[in-house]
GURO-427957 format. One record per residue (C-alpha): residue number from 1; residue in three letters; chain; x, y, z. Coordinates in nm, 2 decimals. Each point is the difference from the previous one (the first is absolute). Layout:
<pts>
{n = NUM; res = ALA; chain = A; px = X; py = Y; pz = Z}
...
</pts>
This chain:
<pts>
{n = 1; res = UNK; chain = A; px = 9.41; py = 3.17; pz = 9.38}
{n = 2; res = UNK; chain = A; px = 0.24; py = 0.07; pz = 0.30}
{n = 3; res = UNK; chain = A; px = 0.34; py = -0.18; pz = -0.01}
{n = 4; res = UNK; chain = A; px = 0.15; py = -0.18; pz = 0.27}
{n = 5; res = UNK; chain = A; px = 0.35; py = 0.08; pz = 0.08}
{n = 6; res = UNK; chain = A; px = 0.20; py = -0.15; pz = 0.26}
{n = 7; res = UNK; chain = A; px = 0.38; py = 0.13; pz = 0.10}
{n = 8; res = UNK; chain = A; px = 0.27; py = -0.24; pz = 0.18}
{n = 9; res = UNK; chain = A; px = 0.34; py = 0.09; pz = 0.10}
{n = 10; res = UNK; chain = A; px = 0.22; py = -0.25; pz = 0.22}
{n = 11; res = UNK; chain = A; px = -0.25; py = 0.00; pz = 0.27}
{n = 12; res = UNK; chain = A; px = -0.21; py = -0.23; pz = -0.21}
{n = 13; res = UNK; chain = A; px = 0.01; py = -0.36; pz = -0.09}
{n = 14; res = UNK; chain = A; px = -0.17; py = -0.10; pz = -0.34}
{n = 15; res = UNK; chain = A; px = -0.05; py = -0.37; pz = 0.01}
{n = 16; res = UNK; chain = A; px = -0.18; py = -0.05; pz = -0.30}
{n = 17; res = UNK; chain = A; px = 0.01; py = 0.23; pz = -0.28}
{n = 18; res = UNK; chain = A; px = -0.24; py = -0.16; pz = -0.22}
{n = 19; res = UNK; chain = A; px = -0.29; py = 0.03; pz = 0.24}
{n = 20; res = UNK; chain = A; px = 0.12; py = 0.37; pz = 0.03}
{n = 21; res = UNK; chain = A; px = -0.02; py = 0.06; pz = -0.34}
{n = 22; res = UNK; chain = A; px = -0.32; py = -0.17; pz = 0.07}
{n = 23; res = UNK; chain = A; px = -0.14; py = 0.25; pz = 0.18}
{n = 24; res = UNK; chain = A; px = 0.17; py = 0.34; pz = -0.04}
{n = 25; res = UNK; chain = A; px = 0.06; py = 0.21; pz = -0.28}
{n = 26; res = UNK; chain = A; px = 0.33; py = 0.12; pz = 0.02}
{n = 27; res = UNK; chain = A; px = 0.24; py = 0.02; pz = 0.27}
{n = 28; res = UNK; chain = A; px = 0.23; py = 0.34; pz = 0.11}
{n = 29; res = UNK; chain = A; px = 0.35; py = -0.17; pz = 0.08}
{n = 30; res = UNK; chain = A; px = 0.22; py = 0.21; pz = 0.26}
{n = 31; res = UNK; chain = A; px = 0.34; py = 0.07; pz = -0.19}
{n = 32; res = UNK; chain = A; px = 0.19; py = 0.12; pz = 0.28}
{n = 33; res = UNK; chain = A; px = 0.05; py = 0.32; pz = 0.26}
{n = 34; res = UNK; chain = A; px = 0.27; py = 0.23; pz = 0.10}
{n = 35; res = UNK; chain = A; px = 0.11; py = 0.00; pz = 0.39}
{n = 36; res = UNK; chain = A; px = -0.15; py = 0.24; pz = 0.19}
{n = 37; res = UNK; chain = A; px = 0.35; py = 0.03; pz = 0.15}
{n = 38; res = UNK; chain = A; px = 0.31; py = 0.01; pz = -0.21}
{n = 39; res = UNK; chain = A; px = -0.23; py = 0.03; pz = -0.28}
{n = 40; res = UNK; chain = A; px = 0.11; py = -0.31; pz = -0.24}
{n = 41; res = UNK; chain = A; px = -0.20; py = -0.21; pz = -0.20}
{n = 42; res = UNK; chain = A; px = -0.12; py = -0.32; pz = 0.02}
{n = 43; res = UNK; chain = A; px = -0.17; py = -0.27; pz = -0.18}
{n = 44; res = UNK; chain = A; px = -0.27; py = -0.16; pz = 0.19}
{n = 45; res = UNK; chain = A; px = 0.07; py = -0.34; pz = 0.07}
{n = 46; res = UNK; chain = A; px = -0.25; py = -0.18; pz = -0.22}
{n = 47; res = UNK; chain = A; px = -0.05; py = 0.26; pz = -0.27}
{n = 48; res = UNK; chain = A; px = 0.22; py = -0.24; pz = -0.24}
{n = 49; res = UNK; chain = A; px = -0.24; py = -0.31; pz = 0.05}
{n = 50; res = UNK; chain = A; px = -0.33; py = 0.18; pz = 0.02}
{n = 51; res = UNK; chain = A; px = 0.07; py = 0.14; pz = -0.32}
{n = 52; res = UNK; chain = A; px = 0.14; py = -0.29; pz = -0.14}
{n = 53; res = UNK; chain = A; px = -0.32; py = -0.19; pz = 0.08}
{n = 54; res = UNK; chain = A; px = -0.22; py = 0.30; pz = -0.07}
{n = 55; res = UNK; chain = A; px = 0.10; py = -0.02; pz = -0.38}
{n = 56; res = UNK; chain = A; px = -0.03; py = -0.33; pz = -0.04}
{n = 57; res = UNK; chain = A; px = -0.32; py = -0.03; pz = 0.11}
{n = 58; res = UNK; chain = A; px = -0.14; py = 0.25; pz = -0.20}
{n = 59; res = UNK; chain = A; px = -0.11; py = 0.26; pz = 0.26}
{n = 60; res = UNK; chain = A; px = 0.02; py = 0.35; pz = -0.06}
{n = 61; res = UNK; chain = A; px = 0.26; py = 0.15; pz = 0.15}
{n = 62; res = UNK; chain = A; px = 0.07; py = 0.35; pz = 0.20}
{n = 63; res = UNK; chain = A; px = 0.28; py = 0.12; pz = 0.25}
{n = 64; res = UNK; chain = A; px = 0.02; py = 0.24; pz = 0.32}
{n = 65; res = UNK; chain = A; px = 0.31; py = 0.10; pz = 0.05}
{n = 66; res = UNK; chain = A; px = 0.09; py = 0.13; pz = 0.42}
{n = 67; res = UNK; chain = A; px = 0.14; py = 0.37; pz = 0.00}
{n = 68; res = UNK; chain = A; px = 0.22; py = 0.14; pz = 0.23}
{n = 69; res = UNK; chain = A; px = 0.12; py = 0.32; pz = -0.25}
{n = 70; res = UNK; chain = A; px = 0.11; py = 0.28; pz = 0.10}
{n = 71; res = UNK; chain = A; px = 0.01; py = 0.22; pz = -0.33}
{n = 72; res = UNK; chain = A; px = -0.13; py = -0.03; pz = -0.34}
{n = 73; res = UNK; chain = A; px = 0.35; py = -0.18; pz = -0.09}
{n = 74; res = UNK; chain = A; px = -0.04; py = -0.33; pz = 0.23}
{n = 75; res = UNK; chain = A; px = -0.36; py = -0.03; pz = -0.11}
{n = 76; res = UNK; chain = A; px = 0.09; py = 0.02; pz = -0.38}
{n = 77; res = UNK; chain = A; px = 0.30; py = -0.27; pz = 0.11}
{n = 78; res = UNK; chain = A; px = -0.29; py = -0.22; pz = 0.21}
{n = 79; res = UNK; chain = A; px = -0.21; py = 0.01; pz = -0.35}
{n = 80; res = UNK; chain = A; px = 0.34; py = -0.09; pz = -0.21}
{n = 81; res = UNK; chain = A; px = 0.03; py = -0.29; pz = 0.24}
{n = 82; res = UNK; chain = A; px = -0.36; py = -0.13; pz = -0.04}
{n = 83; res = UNK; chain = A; px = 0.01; py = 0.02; pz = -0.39}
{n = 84; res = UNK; chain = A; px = 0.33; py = -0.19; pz = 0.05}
{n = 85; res = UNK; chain = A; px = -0.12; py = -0.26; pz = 0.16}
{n = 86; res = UNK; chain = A; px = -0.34; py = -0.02; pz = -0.17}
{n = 87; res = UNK; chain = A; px = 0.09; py = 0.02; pz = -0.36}
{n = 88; res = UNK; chain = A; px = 0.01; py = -0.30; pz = -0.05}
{n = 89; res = UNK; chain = A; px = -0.35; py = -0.06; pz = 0.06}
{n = 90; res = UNK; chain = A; px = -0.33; py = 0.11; pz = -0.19}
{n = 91; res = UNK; chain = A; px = -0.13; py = 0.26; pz = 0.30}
{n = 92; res = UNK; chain = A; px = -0.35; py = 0.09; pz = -0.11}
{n = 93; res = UNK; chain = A; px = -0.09; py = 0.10; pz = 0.36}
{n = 94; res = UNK; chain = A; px = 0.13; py = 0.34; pz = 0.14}
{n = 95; res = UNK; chain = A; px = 0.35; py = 0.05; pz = 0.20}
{n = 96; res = UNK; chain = A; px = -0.08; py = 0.17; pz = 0.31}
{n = 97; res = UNK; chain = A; px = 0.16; py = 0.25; pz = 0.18}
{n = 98; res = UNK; chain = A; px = -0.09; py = -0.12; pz = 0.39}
{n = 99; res = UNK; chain = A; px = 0.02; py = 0.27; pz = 0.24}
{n = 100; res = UNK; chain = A; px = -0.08; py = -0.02; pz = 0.34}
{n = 101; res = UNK; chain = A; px = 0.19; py = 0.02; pz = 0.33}
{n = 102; res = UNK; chain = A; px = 0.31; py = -0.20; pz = 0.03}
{n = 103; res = UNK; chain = A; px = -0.06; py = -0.13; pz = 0.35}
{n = 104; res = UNK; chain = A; px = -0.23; py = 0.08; pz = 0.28}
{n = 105; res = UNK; chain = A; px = 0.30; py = 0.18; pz = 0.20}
{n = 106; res = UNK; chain = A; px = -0.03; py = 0.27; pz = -0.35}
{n = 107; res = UNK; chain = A; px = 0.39; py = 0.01; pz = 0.01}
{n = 108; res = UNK; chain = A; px = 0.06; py = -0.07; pz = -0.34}
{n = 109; res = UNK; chain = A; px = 0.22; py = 0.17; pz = -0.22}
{n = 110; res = UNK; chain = A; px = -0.31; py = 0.12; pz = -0.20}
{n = 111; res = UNK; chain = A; px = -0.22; py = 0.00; pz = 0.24}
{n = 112; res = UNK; chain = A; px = 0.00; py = 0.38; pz = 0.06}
{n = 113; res = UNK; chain = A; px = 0.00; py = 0.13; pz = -0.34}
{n = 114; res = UNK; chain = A; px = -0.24; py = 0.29; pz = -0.06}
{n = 115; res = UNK; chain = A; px = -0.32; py = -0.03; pz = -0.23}
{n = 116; res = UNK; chain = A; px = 0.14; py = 0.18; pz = -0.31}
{n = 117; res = UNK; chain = A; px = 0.27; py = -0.23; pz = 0.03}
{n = 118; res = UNK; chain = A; px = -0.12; py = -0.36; pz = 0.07}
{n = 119; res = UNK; chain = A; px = -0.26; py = 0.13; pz = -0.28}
{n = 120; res = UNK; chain = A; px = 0.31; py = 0.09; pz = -0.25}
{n = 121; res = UNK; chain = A; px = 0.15; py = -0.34; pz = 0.06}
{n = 122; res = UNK; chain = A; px = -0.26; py = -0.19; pz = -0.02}
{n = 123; res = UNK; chain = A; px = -0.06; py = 0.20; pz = -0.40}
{n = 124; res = UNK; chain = A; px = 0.37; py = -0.08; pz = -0.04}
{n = 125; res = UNK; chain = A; px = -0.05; py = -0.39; pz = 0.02}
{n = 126; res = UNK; chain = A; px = -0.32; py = -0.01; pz = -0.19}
{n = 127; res = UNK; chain = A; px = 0.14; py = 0.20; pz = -0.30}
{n = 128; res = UNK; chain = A; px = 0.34; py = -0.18; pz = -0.01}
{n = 129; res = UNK; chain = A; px = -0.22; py = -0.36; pz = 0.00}
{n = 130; res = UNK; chain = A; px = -0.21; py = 0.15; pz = -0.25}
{n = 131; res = UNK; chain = A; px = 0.31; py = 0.04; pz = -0.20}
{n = 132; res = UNK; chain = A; px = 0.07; py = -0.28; pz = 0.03}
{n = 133; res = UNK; chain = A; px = -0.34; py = -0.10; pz = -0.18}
{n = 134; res = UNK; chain = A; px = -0.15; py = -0.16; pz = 0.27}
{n = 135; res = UNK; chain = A; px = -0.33; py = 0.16; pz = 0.20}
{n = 136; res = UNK; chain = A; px = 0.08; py = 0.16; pz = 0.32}
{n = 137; res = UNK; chain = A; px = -0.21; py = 0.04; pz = 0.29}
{n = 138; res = UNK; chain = A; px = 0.05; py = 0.13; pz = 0.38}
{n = 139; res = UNK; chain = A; px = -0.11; py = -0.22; pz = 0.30}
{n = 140; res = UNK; chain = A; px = -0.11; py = 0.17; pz = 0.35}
{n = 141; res = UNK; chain = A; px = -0.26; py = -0.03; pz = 0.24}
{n = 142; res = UNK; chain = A; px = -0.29; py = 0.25; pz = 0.02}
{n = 143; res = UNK; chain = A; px = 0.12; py = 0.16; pz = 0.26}
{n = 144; res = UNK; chain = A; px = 0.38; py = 0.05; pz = -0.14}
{n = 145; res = UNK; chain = A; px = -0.21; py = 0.11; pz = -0.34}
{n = 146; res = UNK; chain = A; px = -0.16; py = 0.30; pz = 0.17}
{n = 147; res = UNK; chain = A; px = 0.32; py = 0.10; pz = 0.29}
{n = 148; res = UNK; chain = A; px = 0.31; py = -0.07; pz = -0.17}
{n = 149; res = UNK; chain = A; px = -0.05; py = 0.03; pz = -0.40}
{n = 150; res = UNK; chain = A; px = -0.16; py = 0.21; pz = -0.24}
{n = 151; res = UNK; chain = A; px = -0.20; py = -0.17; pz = -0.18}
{n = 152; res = UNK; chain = A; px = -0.12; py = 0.23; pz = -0.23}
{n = 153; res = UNK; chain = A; px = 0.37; py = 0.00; pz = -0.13}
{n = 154; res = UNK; chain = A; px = -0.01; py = -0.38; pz = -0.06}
{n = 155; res = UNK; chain = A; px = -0.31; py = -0.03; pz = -0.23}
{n = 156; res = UNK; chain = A; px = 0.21; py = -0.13; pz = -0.30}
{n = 157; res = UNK; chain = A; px = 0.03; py = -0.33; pz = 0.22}
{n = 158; res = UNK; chain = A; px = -0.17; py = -0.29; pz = 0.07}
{n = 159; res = UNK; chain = A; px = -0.13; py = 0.07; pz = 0.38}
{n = 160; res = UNK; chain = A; px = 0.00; py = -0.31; pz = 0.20}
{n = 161; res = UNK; chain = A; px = -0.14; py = 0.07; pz = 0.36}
{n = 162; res = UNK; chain = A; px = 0.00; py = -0.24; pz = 0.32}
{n = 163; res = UNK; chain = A; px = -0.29; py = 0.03; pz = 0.25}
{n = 164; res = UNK; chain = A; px = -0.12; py = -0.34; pz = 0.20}
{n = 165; res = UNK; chain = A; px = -0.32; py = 0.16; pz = 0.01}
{n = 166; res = UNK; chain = A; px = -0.35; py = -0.16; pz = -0.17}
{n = 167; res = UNK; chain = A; px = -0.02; py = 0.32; pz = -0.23}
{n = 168; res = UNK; chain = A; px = 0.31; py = 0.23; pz = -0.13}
{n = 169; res = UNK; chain = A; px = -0.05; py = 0.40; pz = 0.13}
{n = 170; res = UNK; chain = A; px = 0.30; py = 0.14; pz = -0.19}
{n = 171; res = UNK; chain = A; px = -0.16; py = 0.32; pz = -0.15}
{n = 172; res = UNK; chain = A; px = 0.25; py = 0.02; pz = -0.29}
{n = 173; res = UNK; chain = A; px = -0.04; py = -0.34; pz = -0.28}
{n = 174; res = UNK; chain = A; px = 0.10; py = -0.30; pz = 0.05}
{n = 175; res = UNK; chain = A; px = 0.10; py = -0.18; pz = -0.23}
{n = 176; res = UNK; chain = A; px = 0.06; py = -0.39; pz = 0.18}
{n = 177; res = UNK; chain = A; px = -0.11; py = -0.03; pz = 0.38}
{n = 178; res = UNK; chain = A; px = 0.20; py = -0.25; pz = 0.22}
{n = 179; res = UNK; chain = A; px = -0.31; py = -0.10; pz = 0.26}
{n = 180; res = UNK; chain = A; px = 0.18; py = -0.19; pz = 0.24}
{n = 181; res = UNK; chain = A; px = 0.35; py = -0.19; pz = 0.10}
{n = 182; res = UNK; chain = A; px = -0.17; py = -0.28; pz = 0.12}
{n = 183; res = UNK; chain = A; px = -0.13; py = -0.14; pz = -0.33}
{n = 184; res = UNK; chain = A; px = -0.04; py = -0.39; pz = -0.08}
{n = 185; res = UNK; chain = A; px = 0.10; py = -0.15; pz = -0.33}
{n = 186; res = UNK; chain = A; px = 0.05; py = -0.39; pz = -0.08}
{n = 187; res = UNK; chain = A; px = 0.36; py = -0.03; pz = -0.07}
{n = 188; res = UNK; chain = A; px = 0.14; py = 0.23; pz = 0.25}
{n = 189; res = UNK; chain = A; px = 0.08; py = -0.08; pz = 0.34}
{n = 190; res = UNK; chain = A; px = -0.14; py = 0.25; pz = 0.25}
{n = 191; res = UNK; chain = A; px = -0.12; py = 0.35; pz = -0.01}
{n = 192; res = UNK; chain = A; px = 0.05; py = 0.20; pz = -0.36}
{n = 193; res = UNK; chain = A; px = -0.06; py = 0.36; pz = -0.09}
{n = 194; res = UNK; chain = A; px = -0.30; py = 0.00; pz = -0.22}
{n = 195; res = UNK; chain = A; px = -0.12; py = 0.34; pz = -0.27}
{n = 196; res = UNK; chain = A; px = -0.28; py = 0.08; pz = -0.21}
{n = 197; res = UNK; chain = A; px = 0.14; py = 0.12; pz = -0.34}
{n = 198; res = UNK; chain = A; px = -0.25; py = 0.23; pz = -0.20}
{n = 199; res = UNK; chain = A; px = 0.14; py = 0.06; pz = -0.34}
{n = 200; res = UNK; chain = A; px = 0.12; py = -0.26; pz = -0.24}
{n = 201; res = UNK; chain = A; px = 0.38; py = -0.01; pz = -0.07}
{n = 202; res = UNK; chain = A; px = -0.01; py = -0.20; pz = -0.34}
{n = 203; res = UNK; chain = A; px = 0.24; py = -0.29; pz = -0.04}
{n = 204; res = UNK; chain = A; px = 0.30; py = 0.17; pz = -0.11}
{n = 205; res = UNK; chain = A; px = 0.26; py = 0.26; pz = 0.11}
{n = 206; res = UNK; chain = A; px = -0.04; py = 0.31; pz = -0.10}
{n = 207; res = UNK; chain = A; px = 0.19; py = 0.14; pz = -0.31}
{n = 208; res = UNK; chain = A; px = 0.31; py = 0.22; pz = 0.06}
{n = 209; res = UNK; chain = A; px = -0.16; py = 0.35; pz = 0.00}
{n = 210; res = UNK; chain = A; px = 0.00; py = 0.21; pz = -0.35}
{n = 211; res = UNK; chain = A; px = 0.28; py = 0.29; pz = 0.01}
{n = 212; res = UNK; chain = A; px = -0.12; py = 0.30; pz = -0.11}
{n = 213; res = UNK; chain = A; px = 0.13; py = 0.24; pz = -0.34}
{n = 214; res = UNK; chain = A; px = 0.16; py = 0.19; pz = 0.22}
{n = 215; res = UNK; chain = A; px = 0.19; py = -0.30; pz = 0.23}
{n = 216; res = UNK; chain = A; px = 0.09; py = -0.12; pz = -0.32}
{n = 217; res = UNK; chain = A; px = 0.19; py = 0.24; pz = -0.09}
{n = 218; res = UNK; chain = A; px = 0.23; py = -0.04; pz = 0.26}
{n = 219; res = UNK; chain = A; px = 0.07; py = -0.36; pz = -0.08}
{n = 220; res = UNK; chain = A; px = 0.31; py = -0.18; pz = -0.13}
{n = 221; res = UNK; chain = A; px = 0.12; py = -0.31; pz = -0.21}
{n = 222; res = UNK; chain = A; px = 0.25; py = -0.15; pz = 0.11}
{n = 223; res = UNK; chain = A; px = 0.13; py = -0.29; pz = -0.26}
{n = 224; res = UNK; chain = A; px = 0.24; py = -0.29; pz = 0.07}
{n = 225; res = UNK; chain = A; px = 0.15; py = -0.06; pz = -0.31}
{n = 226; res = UNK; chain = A; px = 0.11; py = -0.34; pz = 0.11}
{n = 227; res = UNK; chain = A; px = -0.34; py = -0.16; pz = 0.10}
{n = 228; res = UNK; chain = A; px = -0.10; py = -0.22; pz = -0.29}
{n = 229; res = UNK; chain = A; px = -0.28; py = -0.25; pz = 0.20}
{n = 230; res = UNK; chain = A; px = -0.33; py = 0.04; pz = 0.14}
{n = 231; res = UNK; chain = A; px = 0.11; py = -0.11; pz = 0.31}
{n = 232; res = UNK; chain = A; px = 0.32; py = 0.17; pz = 0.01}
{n = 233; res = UNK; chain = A; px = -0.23; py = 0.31; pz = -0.05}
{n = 234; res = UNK; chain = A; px = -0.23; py = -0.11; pz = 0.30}
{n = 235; res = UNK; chain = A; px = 0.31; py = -0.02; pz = 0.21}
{n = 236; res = UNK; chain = A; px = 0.14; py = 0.27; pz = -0.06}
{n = 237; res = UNK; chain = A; px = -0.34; py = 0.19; pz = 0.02}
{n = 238; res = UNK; chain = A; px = -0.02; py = -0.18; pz = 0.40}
{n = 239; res = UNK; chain = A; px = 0.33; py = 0.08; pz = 0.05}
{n = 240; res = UNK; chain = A; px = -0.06; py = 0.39; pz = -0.06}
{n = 241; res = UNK; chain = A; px = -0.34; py = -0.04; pz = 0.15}
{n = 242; res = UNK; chain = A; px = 0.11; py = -0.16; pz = 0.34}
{n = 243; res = UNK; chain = A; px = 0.28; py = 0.31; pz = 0.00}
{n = 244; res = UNK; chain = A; px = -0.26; py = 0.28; pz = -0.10}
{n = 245; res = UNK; chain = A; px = -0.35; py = -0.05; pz = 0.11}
{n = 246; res = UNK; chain = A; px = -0.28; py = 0.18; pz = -0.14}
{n = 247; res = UNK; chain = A; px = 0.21; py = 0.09; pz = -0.31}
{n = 248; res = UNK; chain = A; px = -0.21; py = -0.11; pz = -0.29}
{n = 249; res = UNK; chain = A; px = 0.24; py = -0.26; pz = -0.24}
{n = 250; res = UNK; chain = A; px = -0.16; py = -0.16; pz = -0.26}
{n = 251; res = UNK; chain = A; px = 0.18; py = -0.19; pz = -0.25}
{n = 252; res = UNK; chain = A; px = 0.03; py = 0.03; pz = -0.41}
{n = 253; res = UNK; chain = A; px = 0.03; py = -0.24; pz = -0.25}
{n = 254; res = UNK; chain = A; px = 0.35; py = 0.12; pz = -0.27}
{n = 255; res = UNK; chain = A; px = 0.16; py = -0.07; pz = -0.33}
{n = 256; res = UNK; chain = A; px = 0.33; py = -0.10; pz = 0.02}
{n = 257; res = UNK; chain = A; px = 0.07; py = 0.30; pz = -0.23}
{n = 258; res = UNK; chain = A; px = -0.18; py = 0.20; pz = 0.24}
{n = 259; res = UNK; chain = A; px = 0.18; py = -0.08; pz = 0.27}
{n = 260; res = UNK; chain = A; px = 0.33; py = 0.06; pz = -0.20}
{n = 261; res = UNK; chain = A; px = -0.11; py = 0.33; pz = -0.10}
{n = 262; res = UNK; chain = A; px = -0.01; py = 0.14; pz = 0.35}
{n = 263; res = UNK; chain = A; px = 0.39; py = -0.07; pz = 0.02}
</pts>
């Protein structure tokens, strides 16, 4: 059976999130964007409380994050910023990469990238979240599917298309269709953005991916002779994490005399 998916940013006001968890099955939470300008980025103003109430209601939760990158390393900074913010939370539905124009004068920053390289970017974000161990998708409208990205290129994704029409004609899979932006849900005030889901996510986030023989080879210990707790080892292993992202730390139970042998 089809899943229904709504997505909310700050435009939206959710007035009841038990009759939404009532009546959707997950929600896709906009974390933030980057200015189309001067190119910082931004939380949106009610990702903290949606998310908040999103948990603790029990609804599945996704993210779409708003690009404005320029080069692979702003998107793989966009995807840091996401996991950063979304950590926290048990994200069974994909992070999206959502790519479309950034106004209707088409004077953004990004704006006037080139196929191969809107494409590039977009592969950039989706493998750095995927890093991350979360599922990674790319949101666009039919149109911006088949003018401005190669899809073919982005197959490894989740494809999440937009077309307010009563049937989807994107020739390339879909993988979630968002029908219209002038949905109706009890709970939310006003219009919201409503999807069709066609694959089933689970209920938990996805496991950190398996490094090959020969990525393991290039790995390292590295051993702090003066962590001697659990959590002093979690710590330290966030503390390294939040420095280095995408390094894969894990953590190692010692012997004292171990520990003393390694001088």
């Amino acid at each position: 059976m089809n899943k229904k998916y709504i997505d909310i940013s700050y435009a939206n006001t959710v007035t009841n999130w038990d009759l939404v968890r009532k009546n959707v099955d997950g929600v896709i939470i906009r974390v933030g964007y980057r200015g189309y300008s001067a190119g910082n980025i931004k939380e949106d103003a009610k990702f903290a409380t949606n998310i908040k109430c999103a948990a603790a209601c029990n609804i599945p939760i996704g993210a779409y994050f708003m690009s404005q990158a320029i080069n692979n390393v702003e998107a793989e900074a966009e995807a840091d910023y996401c996991y950063e913010k979304l950590k926290k939370y048990n994200i069974v539905l994909p992070v999206c990469y959502d790519s479309e124009l950034s106004n209707p004068k088409g004077n953004g920053r990004a704006d006037n990238l080139t196929i191969a390289q809107r494409t590039a970017i977009c592969k950039a974000f989706c493998d750095r979240i995927q890093q991350h161990g979360m599922r990674a998708g790319v949101y666009a409208s039919t149109s911006w599917f088949k003018s401005y990205l190669n899809v073919a290129d982005l197959n490894d994704y989740i494809l999440w298309v937009a077309q307010y029409n009563p049937k989807c004609t994107a020739t390339h899979r879909v993988d979630m269709w968002q029908y219209t932006s002038r949905g109706s849900i009890s709970g939310i005030a006003g219009n919201v953005d409503i999807s069709e889901c066609y694959i089933e996510f689970g209920s938990t986030v996805l496991a950190q991916p398996e490094q090959s023989a020969d990525a393991k080879k290039n790995l390292y210990w590295i051993t702090a002779g003066d962590v001697w707790t659990m959590e002093e080892a979690i710590a330290a292993k966030e503390s390294f994490e939040s420095k280095y992202p995408g390094i894969p730390l894990g953590i190692r139970r010692a012997n004292l005399t171990d520990v003393e042998a390694l001088g």
